[in-house]
Backbone as a printed PyTorch tensor [residue, N CA C, xyz], in Angstrom:
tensor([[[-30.8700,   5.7290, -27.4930],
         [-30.3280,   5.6150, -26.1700],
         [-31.2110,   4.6330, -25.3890]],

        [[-30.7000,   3.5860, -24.7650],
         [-31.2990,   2.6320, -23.8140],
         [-31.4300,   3.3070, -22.5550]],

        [[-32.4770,   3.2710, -22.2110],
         [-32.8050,   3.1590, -20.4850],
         [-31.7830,   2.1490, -19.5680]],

        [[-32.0490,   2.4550, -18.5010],
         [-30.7370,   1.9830, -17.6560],
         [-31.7060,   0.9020, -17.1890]],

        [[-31.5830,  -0.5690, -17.2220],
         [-32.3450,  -1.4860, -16.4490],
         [-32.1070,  -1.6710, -14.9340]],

        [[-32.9500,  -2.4700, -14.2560],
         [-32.4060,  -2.7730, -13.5170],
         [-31.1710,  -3.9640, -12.6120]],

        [[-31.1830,  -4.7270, -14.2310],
         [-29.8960,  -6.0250, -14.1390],
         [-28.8960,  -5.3180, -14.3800]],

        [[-28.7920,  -3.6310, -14.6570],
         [-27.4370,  -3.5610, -14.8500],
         [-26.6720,  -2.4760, -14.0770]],

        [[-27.8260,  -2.5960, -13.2070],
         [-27.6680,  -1.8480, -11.6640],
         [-26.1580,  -2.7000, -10.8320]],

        [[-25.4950,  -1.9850, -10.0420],
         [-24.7700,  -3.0220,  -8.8580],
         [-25.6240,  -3.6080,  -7.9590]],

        [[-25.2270,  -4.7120,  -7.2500],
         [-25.8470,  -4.8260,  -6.2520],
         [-26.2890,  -4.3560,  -5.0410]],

        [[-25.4370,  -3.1840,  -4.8250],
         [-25.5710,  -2.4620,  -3.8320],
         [-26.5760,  -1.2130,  -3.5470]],

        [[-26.8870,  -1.2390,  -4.9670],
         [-28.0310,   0.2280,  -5.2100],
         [-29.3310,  -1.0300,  -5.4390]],

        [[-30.0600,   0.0620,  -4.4040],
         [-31.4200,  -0.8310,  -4.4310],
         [-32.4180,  -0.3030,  -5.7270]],

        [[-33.6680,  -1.0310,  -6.4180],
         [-34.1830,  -0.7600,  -7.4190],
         [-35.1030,   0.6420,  -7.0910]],

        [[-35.1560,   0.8990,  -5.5530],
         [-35.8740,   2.1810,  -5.5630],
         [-34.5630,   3.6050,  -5.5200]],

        [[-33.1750,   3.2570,  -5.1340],
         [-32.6060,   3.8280,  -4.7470],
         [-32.3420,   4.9750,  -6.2320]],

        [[-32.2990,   6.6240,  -5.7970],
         [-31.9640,   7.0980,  -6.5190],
         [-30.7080,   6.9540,  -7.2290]],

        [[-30.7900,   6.7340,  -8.5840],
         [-28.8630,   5.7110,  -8.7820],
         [-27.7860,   6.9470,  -8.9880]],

        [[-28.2320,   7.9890,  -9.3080],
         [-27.6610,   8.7220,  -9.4570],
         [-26.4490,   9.4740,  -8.1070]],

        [[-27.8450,   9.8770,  -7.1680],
         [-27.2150,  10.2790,  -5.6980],
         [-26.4800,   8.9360,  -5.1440]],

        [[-26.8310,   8.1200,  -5.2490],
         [-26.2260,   6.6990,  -4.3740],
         [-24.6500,   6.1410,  -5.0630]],

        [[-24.7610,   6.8150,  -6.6490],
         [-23.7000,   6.5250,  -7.2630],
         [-22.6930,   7.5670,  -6.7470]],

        [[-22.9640,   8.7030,  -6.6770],
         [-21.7080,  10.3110,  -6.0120],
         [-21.8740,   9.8960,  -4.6200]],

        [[-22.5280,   9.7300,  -3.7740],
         [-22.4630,   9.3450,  -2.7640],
         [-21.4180,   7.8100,  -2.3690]],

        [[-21.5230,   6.1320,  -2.9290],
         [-20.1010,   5.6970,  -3.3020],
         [-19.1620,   6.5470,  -3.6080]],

        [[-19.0630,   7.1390,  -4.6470],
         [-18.1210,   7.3510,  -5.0850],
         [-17.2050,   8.3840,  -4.1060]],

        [[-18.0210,   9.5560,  -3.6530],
         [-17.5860,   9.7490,  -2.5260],
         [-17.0280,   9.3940,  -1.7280]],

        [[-17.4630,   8.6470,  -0.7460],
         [-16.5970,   7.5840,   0.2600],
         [-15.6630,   6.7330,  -0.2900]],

        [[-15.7550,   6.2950,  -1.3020],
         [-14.0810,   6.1860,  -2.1020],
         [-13.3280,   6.8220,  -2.6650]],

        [[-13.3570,   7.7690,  -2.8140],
         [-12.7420,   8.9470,  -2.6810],
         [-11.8990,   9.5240,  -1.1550]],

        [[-12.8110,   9.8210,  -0.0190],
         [-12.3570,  10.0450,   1.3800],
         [-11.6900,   9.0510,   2.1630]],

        [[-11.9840,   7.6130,   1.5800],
         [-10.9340,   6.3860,   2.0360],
         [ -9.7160,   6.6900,   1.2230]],

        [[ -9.7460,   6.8030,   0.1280],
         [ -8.2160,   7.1890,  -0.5260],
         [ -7.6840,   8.2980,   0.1060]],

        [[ -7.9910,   9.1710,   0.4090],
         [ -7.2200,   9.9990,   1.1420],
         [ -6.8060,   9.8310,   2.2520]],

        [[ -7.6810,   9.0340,   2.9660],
         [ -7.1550,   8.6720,   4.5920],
         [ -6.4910,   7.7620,   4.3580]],

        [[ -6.5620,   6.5060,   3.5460],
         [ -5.0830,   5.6500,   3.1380],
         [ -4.0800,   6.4810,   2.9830]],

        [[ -4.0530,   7.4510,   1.8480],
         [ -3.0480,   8.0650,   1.7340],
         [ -1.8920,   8.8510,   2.9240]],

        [[ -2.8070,   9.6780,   3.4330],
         [ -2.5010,  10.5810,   4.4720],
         [ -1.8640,   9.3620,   5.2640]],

        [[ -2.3390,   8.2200,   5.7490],
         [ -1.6160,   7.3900,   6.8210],
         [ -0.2930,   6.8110,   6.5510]],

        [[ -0.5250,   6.3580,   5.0050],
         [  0.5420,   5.3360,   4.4670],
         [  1.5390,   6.1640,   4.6940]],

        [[  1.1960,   7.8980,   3.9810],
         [  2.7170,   9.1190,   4.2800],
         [  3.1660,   9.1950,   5.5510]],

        [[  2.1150,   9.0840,   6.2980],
         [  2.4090,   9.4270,   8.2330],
         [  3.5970,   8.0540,   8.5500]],

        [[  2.7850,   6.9850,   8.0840],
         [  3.9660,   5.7940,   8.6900],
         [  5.1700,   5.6870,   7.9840]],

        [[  4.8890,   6.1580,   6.5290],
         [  6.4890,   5.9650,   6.0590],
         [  7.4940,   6.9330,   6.1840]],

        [[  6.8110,   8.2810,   6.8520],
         [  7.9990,   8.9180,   7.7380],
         [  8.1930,   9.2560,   9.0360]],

        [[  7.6220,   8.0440,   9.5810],
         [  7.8150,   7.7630,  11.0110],
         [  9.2540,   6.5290,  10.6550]],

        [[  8.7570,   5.7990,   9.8190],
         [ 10.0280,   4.7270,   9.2140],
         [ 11.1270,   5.3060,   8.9980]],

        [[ 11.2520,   6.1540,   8.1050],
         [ 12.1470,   7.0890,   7.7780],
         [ 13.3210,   7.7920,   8.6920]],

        [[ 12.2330,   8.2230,   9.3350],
         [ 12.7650,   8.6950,  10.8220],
         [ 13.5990,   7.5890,  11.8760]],

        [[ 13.0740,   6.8010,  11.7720],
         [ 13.5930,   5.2220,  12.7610],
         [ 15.0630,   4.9530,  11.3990]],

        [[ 14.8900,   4.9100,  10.3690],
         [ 16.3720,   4.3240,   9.7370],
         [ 17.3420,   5.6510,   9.6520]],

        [[ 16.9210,   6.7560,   9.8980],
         [ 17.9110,   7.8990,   9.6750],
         [ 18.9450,   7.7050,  11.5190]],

        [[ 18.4880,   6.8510,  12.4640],
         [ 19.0950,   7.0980,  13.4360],
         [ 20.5140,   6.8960,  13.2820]],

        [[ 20.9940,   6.8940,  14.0690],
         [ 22.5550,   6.3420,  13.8740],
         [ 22.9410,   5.1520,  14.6530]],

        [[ 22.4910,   4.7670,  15.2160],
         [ 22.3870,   3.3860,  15.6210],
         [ 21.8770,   1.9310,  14.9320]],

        [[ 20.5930,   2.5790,  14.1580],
         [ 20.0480,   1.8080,  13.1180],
         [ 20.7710,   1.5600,  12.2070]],

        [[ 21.1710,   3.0960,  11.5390],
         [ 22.2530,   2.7880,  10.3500],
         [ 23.3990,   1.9160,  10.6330]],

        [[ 23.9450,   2.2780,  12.0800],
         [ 25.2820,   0.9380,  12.0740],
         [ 24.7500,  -0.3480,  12.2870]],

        [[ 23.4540,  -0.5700,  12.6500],
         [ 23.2220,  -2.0180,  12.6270],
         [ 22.8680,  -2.5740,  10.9800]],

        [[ 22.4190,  -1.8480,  10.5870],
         [ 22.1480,  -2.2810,   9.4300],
         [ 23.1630,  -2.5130,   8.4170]],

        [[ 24.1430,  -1.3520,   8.6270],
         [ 25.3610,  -1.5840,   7.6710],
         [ 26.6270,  -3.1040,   8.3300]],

        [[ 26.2640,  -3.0050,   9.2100],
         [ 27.1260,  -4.2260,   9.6710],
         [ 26.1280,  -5.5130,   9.3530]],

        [[ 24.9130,  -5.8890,   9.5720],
         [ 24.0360,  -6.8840,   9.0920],
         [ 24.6160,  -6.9390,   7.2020]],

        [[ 24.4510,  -5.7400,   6.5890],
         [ 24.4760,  -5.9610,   5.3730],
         [ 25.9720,  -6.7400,   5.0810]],

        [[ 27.1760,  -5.8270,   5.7480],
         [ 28.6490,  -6.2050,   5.5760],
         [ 28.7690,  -7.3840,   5.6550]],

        [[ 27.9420,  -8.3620,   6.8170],
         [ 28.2800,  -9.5640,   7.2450],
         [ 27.8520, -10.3930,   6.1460]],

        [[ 25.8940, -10.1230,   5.5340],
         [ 25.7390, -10.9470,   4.6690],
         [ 26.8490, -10.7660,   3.4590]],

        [[ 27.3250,  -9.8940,   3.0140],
         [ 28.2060, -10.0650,   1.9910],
         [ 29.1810, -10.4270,   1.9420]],

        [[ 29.9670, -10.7360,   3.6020],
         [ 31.1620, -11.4330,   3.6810],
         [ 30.1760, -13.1780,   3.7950]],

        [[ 29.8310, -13.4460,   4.0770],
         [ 28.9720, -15.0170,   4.3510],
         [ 28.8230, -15.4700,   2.3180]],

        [[ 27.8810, -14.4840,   1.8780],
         [ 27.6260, -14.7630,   0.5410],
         [ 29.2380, -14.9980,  -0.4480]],

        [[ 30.3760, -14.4640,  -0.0810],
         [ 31.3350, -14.3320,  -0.4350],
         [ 32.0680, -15.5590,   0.0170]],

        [[ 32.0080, -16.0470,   1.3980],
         [ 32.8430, -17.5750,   1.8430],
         [ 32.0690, -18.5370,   1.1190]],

        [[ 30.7110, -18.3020,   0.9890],
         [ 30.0540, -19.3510,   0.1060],
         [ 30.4150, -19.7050,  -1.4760]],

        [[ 30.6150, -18.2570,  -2.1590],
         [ 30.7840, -18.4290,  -3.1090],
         [ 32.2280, -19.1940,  -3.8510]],

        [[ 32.8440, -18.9550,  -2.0850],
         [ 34.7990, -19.4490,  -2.3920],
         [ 34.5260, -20.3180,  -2.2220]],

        [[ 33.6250, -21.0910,  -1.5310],
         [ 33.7910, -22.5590,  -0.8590],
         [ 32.7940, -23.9390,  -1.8230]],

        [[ 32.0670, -22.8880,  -2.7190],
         [ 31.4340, -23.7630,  -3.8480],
         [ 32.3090, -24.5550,  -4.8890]],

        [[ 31.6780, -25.4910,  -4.8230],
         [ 32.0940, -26.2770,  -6.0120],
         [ 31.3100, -26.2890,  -7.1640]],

        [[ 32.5330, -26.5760,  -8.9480],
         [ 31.8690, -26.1670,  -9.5810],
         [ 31.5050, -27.6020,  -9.9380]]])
């Protein structure tokens, strides 16, 4: 078994730093950022959720969609081959 040098340390752990605690300790806080990403990304995508379930949204959107598919459709009549 090799000893752990110190070139094969990260840069972020210093050569006195205990590597062990400093390594659970990272790892930690990346750990508690993934969760607070998480927790937020869920919070905003059903705040979104909430905004397209309206009924106002939905008719704008279904008429935006209707229109592009009547437009994509005059285009496609009006192409030449």
């Amino acid at each position: 078994m090799r000893l752990v040098q110190w070139s094969d340390l990260p840069p972020f752990i210093g050569p006195t730093d205990p590597v062990l605690m400093k390594s659970l300790l990272l790892a930690g806080i990346h750990y508690i950022d993934a969760i607070l990403w998480c927790v937020l990304l869920s919070t905003m995508l059903d705040h979104l959720r909430q905004f397209f379930l309206r009924s106002t949204v939905r008719r704008c959107l279904e008429g935006l969609c209707g229109a592009m598919l009547v437009g994509f459709g005059a285009r496609l009549a009006l192409a030449r081959q």
